[in-house]
N, C-alpha and C positions, 0 to 999 in steps of 0.2 A: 713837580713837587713829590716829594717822597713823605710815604704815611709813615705815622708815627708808628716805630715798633717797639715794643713793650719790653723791657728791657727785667731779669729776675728784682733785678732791688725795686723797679716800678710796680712789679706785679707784686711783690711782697710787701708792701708799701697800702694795695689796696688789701690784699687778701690779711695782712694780721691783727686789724680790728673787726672784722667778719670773724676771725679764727678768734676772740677775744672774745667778744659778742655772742658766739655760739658758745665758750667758756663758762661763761656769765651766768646764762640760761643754765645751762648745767649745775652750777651749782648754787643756783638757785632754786634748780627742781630736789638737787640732795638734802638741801638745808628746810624744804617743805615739806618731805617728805618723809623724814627724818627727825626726831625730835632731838636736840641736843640736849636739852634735860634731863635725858636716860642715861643712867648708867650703862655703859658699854656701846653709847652711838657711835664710836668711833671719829667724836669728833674733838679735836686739842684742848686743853683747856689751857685756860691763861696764864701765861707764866710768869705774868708781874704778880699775880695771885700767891700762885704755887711760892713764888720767891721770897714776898714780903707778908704775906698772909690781908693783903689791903685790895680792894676793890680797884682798878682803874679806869680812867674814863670810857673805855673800850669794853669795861665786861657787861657781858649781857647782851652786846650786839648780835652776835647767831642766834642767842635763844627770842631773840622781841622778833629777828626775822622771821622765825619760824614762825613766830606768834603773828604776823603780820602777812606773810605769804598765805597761812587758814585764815584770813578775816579778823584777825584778834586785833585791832587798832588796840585798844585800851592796855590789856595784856602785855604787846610787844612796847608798849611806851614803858610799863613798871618793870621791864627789864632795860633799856636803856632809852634816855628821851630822845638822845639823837638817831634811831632810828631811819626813822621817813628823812631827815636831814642826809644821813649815809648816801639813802638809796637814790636823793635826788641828783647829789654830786654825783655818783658811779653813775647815772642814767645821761646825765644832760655832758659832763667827761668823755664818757663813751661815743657816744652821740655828736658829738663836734670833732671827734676825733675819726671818725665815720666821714661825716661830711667832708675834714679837709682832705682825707686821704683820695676821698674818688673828684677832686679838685672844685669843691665847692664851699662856699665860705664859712668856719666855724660860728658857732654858736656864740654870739656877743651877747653881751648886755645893752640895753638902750643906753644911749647916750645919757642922760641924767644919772643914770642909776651908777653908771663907773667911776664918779669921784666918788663913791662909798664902798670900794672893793677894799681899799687901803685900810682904812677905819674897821671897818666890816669883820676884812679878816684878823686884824690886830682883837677884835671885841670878841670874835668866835674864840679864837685861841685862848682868853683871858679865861671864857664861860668853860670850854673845856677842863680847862685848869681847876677852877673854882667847882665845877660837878664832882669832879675824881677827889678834890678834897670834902667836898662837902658829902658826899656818898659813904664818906669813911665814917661820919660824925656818930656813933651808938646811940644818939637819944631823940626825941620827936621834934621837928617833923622829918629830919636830914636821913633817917634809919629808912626811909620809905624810898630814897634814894637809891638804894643797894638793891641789886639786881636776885 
């Protein structure tokens, strides 16, 4: 029997969600340690913004992480609600992505809970929709919306 030899697409296969993952961390120690609410952080600002002068469902997400990487639960929510929802997808994504590369089985969902992915994710993308317009709204309670 001849052992198994590692071949570069094998090795790069395990090694580019480790080289992602150490990414990850990285910019996530930039974005805590950094405040993007500063003028001059050097970080982009949003260009559906800049374009249309309107909020999109995405703004606010750097500055709630920053608020949320310092302990600020409350804080990083009144900049964007989907926040913790972001960071659980990129966490539990990466993470099964991890898994199947060094050949162990990704990250499922239990059985019951997979006839709700369909549904699920048709409802998430609606809510999506529905935040980025209702975030625009100028008058109470929707203006609390805006990052």
């Amino acid at each position: 029997m001849h052992a198994a030899v590692a071949t570069p697409s094998s090795l790069w296969k395990r090694v580019a969600p480790v080289a992602c993952g150490c990414a990850l961390a990285g910019a996530a120690a930039l974005v805590a340690l950094n405040d993007p609410a500063k003028a001059g952080s050097g970080f982009p600002a949003c260009q559906f913004r800049a374009a249309t002068g309107l909020w999109c469902p995405g703004c606010g997400l750097t500055r709630g992480f920053h608020q949320l990487f310092n302990g600020n639960l409350l804080s990083a929510l009144q900049h964007n609600l989907f926040v913790p929802l972001v960071l659980v997808a990129v966490i539990v994504s990466w993470w099964s992505w991890l898994r199947s590369s060094w050949g162990r089985a990704p990250v499922q969902l239990p059985g019951a809970a997979r006839r709700w992915v369909r549904p699920g994710a048709v409802a998430l993308i609606a809510t999506v929709v529905a935040y980025g317009v209702l975030r625009n709204i100028p008058v109470a309670p929707f203006e609390a919306l805006a990052p």
